[in-house]
C-alpha positions in Angstrom: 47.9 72.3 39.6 48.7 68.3 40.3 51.9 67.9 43.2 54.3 67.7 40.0 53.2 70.9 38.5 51.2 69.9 35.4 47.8 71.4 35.0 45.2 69.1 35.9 43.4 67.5 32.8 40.1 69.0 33.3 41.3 72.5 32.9 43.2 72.1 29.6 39.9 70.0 28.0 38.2 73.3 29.0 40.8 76.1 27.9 41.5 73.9 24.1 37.1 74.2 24.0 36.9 77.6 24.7 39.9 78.7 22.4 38.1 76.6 19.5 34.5 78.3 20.3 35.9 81.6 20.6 37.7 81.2 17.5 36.5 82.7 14.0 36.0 79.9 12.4 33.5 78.4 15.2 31.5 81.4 14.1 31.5 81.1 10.6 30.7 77.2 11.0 27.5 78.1 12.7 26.6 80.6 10.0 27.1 78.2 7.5 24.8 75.9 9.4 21.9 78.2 8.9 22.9 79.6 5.6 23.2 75.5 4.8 19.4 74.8 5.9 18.2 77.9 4.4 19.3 76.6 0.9 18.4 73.5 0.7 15.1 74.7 1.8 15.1 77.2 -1.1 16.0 74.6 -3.8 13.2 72.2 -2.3 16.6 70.1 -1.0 16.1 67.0 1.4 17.5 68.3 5.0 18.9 64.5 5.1 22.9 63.9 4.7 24.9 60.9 4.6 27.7 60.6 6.9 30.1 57.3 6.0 33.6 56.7 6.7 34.5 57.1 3.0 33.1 54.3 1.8 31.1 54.7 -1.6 28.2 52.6 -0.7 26.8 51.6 3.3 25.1 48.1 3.6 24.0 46.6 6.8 21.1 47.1 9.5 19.1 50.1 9.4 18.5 51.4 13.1 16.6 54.8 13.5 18.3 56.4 17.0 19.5 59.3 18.6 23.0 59.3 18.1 23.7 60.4 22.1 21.8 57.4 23.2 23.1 54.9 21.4 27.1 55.9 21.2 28.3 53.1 23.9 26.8 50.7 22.3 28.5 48.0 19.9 27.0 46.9 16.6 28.4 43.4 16.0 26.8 43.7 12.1 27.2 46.4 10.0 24.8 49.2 10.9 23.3 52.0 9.1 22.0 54.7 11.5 19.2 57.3 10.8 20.0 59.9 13.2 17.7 62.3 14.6 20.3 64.7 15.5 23.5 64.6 15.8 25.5 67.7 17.8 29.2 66.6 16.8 30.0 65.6 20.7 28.9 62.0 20.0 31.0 59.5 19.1 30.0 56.8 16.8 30.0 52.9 17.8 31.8 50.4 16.6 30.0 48.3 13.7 28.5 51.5 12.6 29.3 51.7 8.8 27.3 55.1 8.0 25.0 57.6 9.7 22.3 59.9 7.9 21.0 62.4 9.5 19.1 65.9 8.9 22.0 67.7 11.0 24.5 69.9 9.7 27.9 67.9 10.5 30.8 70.1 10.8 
C-alpha cells in the first residue's frame, strides 16, 4: 500500500489480468483460437485476416513487421502492416490504417 492507503498501481494491473485469464471466457477465447485455425484449414481457408479500424477499404504503405517491434513507432503516411504475429498486448502506431495478419485477434 502507497502512504495514503491506495494500492500501488502495479498490483491492481496484475489482479484486473489474472481475474480476466482466470475467467471463462479467457478459456473459451483460446478454444476458439484453435477450433478457428482448424477450420479454415479444413475448408482450404487463407490463415490471413484483416484487422482495420472500420474502415471499408485500407490504402497506404505496405510494411511487413512484427507487430511488437514496430509498436513505438509513428507512420507519418498511411500504413498497411503485414503482421507476422500479433499476441493482442501490442499496440498499434499511429499512421497505421490496417493490419493483416495470420493471428487469431481476439
Amino acid at each position: 500500500r502507497t502512504p495514503d492507503n491506495k494500492p500501488e498501481s502495479w498490483s491492481i494491473t496484475m489482479f484486473t489480468e489474472e481475474v480476466v485469464r482466470g475467467g471463462m471466457s479467457f478459456a473459451v477465447s483460446a478454444v476458439m483460437r484453435k477450433l478457428e485455425a482448424e477450420i479454415r484449414n479444413a475448408g482450404a481457408l487463407s490463415a490471413w485476416q484483416i484487422v482495420s479500424p472500420g474502415a471499408t477499404t485500407a490504402v497506404g504503405v505496405l510494411r511487413h513487421v512484427v507487430l511488437s517491434e514496430v509498436q513505438e513507432e509513428v507512420y507519418h503516411e498511411p500504413t498497411v502492416l503485414l503482421a507476422t504475429r500479433i499476441t493482442g498486448e501490442e499496440e498499434i502506431p499511429p499512421g497505421v490504417v490496417a493490419i493483416n495478419t495470420p493471428d487469431a485477434v481476439d
